[in-house]
Structure formats: C-alpha cells, structure tokens
N, C-alpha and C positions, 0 to 999 in steps of 0.2 A: 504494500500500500504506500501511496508516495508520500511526503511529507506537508504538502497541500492536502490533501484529503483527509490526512491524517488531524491535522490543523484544525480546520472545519466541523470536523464530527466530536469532537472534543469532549462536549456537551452532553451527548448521548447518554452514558453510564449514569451519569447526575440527573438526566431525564428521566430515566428508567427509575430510579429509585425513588424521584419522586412520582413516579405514577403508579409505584407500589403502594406506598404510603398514602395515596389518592384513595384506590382501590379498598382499602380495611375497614371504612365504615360500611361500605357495600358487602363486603365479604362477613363481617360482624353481625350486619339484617339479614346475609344469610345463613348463617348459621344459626342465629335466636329463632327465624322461624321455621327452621328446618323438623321432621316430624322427626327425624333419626336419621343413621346414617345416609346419604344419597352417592352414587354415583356423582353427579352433578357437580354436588358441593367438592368435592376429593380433589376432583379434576378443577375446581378454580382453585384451590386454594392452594396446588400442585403447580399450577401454570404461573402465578405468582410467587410460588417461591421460586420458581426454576428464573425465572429472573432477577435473581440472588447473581446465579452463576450467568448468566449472558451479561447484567452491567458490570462486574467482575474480567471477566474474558476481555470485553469492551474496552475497559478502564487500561487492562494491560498493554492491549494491540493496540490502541488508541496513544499510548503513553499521556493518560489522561486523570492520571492518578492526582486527586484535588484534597486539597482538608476539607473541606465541604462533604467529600464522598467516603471521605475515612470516618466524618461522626453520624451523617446521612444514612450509609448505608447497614453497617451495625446494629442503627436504632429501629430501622425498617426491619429488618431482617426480626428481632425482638418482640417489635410492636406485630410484626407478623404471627411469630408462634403467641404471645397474647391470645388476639382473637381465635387464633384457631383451638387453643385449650382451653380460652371463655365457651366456645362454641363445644368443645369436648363434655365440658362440664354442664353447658346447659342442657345437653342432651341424654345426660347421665350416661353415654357410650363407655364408660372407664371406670372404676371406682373412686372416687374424689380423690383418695391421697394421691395417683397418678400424675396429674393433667397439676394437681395445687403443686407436687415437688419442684415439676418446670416452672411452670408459672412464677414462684417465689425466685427461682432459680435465675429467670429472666428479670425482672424487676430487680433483684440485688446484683444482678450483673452492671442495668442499666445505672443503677446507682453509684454503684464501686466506681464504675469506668467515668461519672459526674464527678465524682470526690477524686478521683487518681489524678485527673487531667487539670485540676484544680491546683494540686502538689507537684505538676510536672510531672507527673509517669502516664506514659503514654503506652499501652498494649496493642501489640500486633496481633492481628488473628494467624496462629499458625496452624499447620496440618490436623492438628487435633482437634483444633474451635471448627476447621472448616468440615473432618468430617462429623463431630457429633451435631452440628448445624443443620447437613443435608442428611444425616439418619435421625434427626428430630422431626425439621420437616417433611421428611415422606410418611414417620409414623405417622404425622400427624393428618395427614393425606390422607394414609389409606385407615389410618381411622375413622375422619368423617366418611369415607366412600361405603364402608363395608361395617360389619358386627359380626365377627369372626371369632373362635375361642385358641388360637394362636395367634391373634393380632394385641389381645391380651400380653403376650409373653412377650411378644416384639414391642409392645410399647414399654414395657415395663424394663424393659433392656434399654429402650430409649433414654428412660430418666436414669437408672444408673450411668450412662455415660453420659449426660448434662452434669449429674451430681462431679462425678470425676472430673472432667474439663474443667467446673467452677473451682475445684480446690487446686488445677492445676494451675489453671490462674491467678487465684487467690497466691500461690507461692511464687511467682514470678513477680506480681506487683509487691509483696513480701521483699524479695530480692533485690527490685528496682528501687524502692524504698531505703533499703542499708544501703546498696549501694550508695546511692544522694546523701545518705546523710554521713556515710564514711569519707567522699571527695568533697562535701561540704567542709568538715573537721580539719581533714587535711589541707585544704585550704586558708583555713583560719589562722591553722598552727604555722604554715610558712610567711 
C-alpha cells in the first residue's frame, strides 16, 4: 500500500471503534429484549467484536496507531463485553456468579487502567489480554446465540482466564509501579 493511501485512510481504525461504541446501546435493546438465546443476537454481537481485530489489523497496516485509539479502543472492547454479560444476565443464560466475575472483572480493569495512566503507567495489551479478549468474546457470542450444556463449561473456562489475565496485569502495573518509584529514588539521591 503506498504511503499516500496509507496517509488518507488513517482514520479508519479510530472510525471503526467509534462505530462500535455507537452500536452498544443498540446491541444493549437487544439483548434486554431478547426472549433467550437467539441466533440473531450471537451473530451481532460476534460481528462487532470481530471488529476489535479488523480496526487493530487496520491500525497496524495503516501505521495509524493514535493515543486516541490506545484508550478508545480498550474501553470499546470492555464497554462491549458489559452489554453482552448485562444481556447474559438478563436473560439468566449462565448462573449469575459467571457473567458478574467478568463483569467486575471488566469495570476494575476499566478502572485500574483510569488510576494507572493517572501515575504514569501505561499497559500494553499483550498476547495474553489479546487472547482471553477474543475467547471472552466469542463465549460470549455463542452464548447469546445458543443454550447448550457445554457452552456452560466453555464459558466458565472463559472467566477463569479473564480472572488470570487480570492478576497478570495487576503484576505488571505492580512492576511498572516499583519500577517508577525505584528511578524516581534514584534520581533524587544523584
């Protein structure tokens, strides 16, 4: 792709993300008034995460990688699995503790990462945030789509690796945190 094209399209990823974020009150009315699982709903809620990874891809090939798209896209992705576990739980699909472990799980993420970037520690999503992100939300997919008694185990597999990711992160901003305040110190003392 030339570097003129490249230029121009720029934008894109950052679009994308906000037309996620558009999408959630829509996705939200669907899911409140959903009878139970649908087809339907699986597959929107599945099409909008998958463009998680297309303004991601974009953002790369693009060399369009923005601060804007680093707190943007994150908080979409978040605000995403939200509805989709509000909609889990309104539907009683799961047994409450389920859909509530992510749920908290995401809201103290969203938080942490308010409070970090606050103190200067800034978190990167690495291999592990990216895949328990895309095996959250396709659980969470094909749990609005289906009511299955193995979809049970696979989701419940889901929240063990959101629980895991969170404490993995929890010790990296841990880390990021001595650090600063270790080159802090020594700064002080020279």
């Amino acid at each position: 792709m030339s570097g003129g094209i490249k230029r121009r399209l720029r934008w894109l990823p950052n679009a994308i993300t906000i037309a996620r974020l558009a999408v959630l009150p829509v996705l939200l009315w669907l899911c409140i008034v959903a009878d139970g699982p649908s087809w339907p709903l699986g597959i929107v809620f599945g099409a909008v995460a998958f463009t998680d990874f297309v303004d991601g891809r974009l953002a790369t090939l693009l060399d369009a990688r923005t601060a804007l798209g680093r707190v943007l896209d994150p908080l979409a992705d978040r605000l995403l699995m939200v509805v989709g576990l509000v909609g889990l739980l309104v539907m009683d699909r799961f047994p409450w503790p389920a859909p509530t472990i992510v749920l908290v799980r995401d809201i103290a993420a969203i938080a942490g990462v308010i409070w970090l970037s606050r103190r200067g520690v800034r978190l990167e999503v690495d291999f592990a945030g990216k895949v328990s992100s895309g095996f959250n939300m396709g659980s969470v997919a094909v749990g609005l789509a289906i009511s299955a008694p193995w979809m049970d185990v696979v989701f419940w597999c889901a929240v063990g690796l959101s629980v895991l990711t969170f404490v993995h992160y929890a010790a990296i901003a841990v880390e990021q945190m001595r650090a600063g305040r270790r080159a802090e110190a020594a700064s002080t003392t020279t």
